[in-house]
Residue frames as a rotation matrix with the C-alpha (Angstrom) as fourth column:
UNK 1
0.021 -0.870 0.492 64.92
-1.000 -0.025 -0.003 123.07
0.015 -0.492 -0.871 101.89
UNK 2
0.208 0.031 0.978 63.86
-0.121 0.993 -0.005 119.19
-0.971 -0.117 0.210 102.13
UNK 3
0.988 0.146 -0.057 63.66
-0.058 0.000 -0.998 119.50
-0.146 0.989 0.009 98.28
UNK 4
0.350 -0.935 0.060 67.28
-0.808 -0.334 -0.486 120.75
0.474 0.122 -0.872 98.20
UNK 5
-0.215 -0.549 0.808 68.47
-0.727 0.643 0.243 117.86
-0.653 -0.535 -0.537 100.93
UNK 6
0.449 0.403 0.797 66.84
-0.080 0.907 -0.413 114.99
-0.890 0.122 0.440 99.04
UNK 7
0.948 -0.314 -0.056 68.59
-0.057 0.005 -0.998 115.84
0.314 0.949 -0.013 95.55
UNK 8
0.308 -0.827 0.470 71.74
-0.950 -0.299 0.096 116.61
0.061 -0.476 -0.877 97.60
UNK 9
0.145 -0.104 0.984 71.84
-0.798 0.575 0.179 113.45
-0.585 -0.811 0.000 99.03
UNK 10
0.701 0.126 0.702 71.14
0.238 0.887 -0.397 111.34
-0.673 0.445 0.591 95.72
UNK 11
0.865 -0.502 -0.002 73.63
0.106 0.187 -0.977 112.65
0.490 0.845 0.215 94.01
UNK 12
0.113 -0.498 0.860 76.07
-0.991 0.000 0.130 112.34
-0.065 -0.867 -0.494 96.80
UNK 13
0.278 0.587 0.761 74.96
-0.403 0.790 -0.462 108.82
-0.872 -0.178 0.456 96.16
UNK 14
0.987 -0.057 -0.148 75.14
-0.139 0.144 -0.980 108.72
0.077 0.988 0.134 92.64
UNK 15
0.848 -0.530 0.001 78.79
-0.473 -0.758 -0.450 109.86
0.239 0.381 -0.893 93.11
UNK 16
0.017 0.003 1.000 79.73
-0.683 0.730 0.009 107.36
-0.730 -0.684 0.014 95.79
UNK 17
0.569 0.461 0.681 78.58
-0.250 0.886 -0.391 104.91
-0.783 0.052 0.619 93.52
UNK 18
0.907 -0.409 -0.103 80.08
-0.049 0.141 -0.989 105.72
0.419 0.902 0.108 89.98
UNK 19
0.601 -0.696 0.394 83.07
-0.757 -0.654 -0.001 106.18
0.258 -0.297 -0.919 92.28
UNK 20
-0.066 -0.297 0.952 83.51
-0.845 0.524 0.105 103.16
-0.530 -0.798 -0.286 93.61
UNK 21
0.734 0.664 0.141 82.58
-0.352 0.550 -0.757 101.14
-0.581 0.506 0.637 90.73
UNK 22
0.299 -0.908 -0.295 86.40
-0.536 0.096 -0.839 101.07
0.789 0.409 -0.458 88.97
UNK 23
-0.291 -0.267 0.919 87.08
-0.946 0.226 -0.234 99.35
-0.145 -0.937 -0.318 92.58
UNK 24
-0.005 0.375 0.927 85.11
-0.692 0.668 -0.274 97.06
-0.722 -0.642 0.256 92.66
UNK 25
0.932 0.097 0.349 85.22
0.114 0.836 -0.537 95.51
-0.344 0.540 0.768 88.88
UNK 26
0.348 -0.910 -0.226 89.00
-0.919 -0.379 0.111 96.19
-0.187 0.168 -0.968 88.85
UNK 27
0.630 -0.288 -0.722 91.15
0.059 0.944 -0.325 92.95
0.775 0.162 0.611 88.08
UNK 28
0.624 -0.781 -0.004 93.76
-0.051 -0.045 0.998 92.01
-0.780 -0.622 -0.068 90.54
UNK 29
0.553 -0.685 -0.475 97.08
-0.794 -0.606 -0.049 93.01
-0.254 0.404 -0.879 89.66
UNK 30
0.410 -0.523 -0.747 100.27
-0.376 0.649 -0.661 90.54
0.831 0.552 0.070 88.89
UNK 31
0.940 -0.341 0.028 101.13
0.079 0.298 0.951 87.92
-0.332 -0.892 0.307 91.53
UNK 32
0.395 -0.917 0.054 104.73
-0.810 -0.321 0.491 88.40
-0.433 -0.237 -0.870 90.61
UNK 33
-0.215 -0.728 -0.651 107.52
-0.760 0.543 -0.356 85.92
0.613 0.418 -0.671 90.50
UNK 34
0.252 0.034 -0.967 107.57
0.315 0.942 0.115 82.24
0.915 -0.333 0.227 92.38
UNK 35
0.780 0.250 0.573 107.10
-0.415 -0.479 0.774 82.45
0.468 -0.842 -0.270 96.11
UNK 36
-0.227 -0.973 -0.028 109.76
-0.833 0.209 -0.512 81.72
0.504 -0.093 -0.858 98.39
UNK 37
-0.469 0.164 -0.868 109.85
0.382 0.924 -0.032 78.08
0.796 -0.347 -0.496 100.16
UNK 38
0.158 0.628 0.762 108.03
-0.570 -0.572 0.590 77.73
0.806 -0.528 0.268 102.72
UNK 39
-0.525 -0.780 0.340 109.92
-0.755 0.242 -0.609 77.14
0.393 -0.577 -0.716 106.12
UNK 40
-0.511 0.284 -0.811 109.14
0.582 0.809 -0.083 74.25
0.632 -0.515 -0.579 108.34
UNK 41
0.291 0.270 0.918 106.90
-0.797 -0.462 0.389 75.45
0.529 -0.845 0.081 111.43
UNK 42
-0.489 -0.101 0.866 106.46
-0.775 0.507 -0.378 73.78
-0.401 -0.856 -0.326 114.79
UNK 43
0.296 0.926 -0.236 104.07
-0.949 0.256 -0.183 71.73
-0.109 0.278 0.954 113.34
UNK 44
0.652 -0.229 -0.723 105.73
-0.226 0.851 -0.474 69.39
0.724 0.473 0.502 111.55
UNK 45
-0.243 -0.761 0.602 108.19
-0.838 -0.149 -0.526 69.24
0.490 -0.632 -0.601 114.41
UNK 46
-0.382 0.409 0.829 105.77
-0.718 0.433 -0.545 68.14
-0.581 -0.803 0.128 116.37
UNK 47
0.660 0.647 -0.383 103.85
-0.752 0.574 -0.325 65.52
0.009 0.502 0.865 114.20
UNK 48
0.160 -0.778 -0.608 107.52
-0.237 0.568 -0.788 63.61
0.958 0.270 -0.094 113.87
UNK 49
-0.772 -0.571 0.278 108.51
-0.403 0.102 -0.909 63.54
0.491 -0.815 -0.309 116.96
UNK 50
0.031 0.783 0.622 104.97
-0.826 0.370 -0.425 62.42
-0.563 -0.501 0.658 118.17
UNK 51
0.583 -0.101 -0.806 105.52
-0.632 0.567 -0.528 59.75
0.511 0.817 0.267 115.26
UNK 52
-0.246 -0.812 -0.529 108.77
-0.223 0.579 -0.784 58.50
0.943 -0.075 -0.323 116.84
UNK 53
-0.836 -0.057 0.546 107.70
-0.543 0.221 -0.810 58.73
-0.075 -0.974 -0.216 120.57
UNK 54
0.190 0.981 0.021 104.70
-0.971 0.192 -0.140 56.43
-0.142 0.006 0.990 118.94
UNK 55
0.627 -0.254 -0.737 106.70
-0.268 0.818 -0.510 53.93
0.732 0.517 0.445 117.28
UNK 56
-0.614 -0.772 0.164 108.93
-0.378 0.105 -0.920 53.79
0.693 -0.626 -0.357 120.35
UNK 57
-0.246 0.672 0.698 105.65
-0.849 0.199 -0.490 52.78
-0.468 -0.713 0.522 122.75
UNK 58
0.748 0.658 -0.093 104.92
-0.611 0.626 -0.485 50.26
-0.261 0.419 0.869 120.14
UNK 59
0.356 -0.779 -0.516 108.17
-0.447 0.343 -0.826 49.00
0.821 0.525 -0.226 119.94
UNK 60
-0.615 -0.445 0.652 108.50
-0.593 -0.284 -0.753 49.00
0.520 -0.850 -0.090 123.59
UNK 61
0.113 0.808 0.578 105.20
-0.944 0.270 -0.192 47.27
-0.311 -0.524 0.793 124.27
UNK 62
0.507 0.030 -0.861 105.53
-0.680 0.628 -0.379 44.29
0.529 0.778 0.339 121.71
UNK 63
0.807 -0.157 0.570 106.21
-0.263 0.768 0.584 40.68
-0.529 -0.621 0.578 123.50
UNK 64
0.133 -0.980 -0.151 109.59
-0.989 -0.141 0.047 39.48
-0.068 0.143 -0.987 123.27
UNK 65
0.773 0.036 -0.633 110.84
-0.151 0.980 -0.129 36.24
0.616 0.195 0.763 121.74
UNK 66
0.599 -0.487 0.636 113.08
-0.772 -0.141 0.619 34.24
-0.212 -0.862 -0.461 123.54
């Protein structure tokens, strides 16, 4: 009976293995056609608008001629 599990088991194994084996050296497939733009996020929102409310403190700070 152990005799009978231990073959059982490697070729359970074996099977597993050749099975998976088209997986795993498969190619990836075709990326397709040109992705679509890619929208603004918040991000950039923010990055400008910290920009301007920088240049506005530095504008704001800067010694006036008379």
């Amino acid at each position: 009976m152990n005799f009978v599990k231990k073959v059982l088991s490697v070729i359970i194994f074996l099977l597993l293995v050749v099975c998976a084996t088209p997986d795993v050296f498969g190619q990836p497939g075709n990326p397709g056609g040109d992705p679509d733009k890619v929208p603004i996020t918040g991000l950039e929102y923010l990055l400008v608008s910290g920009g301007i409310l920088g240049g506005y403190k530095l504008f704001k700070k800067r010694p006036r001629k008379e």
